[in-house]
C-alpha positions in Angstrom: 216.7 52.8 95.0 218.6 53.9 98.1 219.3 52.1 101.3 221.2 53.3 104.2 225.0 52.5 105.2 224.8 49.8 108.1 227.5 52.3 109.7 226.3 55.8 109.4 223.3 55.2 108.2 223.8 57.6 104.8 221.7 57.0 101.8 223.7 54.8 99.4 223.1 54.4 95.9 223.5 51.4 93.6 224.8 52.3 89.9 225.4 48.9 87.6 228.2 47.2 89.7 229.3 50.3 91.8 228.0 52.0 95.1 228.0 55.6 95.4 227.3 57.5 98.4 225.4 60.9 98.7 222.4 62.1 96.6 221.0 60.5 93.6 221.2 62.1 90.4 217.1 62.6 90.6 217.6 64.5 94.3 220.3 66.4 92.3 217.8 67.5 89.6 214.5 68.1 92.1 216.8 70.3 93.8 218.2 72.3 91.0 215.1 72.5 89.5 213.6 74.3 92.9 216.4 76.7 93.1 215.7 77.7 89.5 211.9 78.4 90.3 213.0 80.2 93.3 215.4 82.8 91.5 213.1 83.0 88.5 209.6 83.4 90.7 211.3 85.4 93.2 211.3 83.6 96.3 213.1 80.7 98.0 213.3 77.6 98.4 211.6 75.4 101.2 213.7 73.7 104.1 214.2 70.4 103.6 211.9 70.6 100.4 208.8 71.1 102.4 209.1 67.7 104.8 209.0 69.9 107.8 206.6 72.7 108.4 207.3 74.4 105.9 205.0 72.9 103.1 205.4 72.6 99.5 208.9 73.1 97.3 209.0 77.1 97.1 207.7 80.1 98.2 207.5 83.5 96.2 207.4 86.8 98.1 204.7 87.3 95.9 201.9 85.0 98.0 202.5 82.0 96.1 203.4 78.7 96.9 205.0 76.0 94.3 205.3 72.4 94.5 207.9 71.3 91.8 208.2 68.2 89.6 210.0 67.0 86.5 210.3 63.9 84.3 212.7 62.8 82.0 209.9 61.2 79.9 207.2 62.8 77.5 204.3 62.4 80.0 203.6 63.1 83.3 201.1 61.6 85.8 199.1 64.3 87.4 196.6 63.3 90.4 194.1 65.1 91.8 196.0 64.3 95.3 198.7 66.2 94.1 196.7 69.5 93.1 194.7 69.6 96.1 197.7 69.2 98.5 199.6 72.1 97.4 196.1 74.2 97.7 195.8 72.8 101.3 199.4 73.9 101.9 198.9 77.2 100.6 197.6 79.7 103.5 195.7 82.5 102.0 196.8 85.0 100.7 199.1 83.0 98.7 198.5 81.2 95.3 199.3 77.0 94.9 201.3 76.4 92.0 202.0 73.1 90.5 204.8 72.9 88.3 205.9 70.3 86.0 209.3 70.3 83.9 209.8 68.0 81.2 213.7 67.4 81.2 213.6 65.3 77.9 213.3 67.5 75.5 215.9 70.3 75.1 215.7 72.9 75.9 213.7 71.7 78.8 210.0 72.8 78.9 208.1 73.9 82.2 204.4 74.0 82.4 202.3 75.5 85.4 198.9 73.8 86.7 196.5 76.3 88.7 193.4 75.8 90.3 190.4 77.1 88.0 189.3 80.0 90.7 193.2 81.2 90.5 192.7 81.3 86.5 189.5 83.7 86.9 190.8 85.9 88.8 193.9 86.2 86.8 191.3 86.9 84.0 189.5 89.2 85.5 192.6 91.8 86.4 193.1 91.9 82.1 189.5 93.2 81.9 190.1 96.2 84.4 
């Protein structure tokens, strides 16, 4: 867990005996694995990974928006909290996307969770 420096108030992170400042190896992933879906979906990614007003991790210039997770573990939690937050943060005409990478397993495997009227309509443009 982090805690700030009494002096300069950076985030500080305990590993075994040591102290090391900067960011943890898990802000070092989140954020490698957001530039990767940025470059490989086409877009960019958010300001200060969507705290400000800029919501959710990534946004593609083709009208979606992505919120990124990973795990180092074989399962992954999914709430429904999670889902409908990314669809909330998503102004039309753009498409939520939640992604999950499982960095575990190598090579690391990404899976994509979209809402089930997004799914239709992807269905319905393979039967024009």
């Amino acid at each position: 867990m982090p805690y700030a420096c009494a002096h300069c108030s950076a985030n500080l992170y305990k590993t075994g005996s040591t102290v090391k400042k900067g960011k943890s190896d898990d802000q070092k992933r989140s954020k490698k694995q957001e530039k990767a879906a940025a470059k490989r979906l086409g877009g960019r990614v958010q300001p200060a990974s969507g705290a400000g007003r800029a919501k959710g991790d990534v946004r593609a210039d083709w009208n979606a928006r992505v919120e990124c997770k990973f795990t180092r573990a074989s399962s992954f939690t999914l709430k429904l909290s999670e889902l409908e937050k990314i669809e909330r943060e998503a102004a039309p005409p753009e498409k939520p996307i939640f992604e999950i990478e499982f960095q575990g397993v190598n090579p690391n495997k990404r899976y994509a969770v979209i809402p089930g009227w997004l799914l239709d309509h992807f269905l319905s443009l393979e039967e024009e």
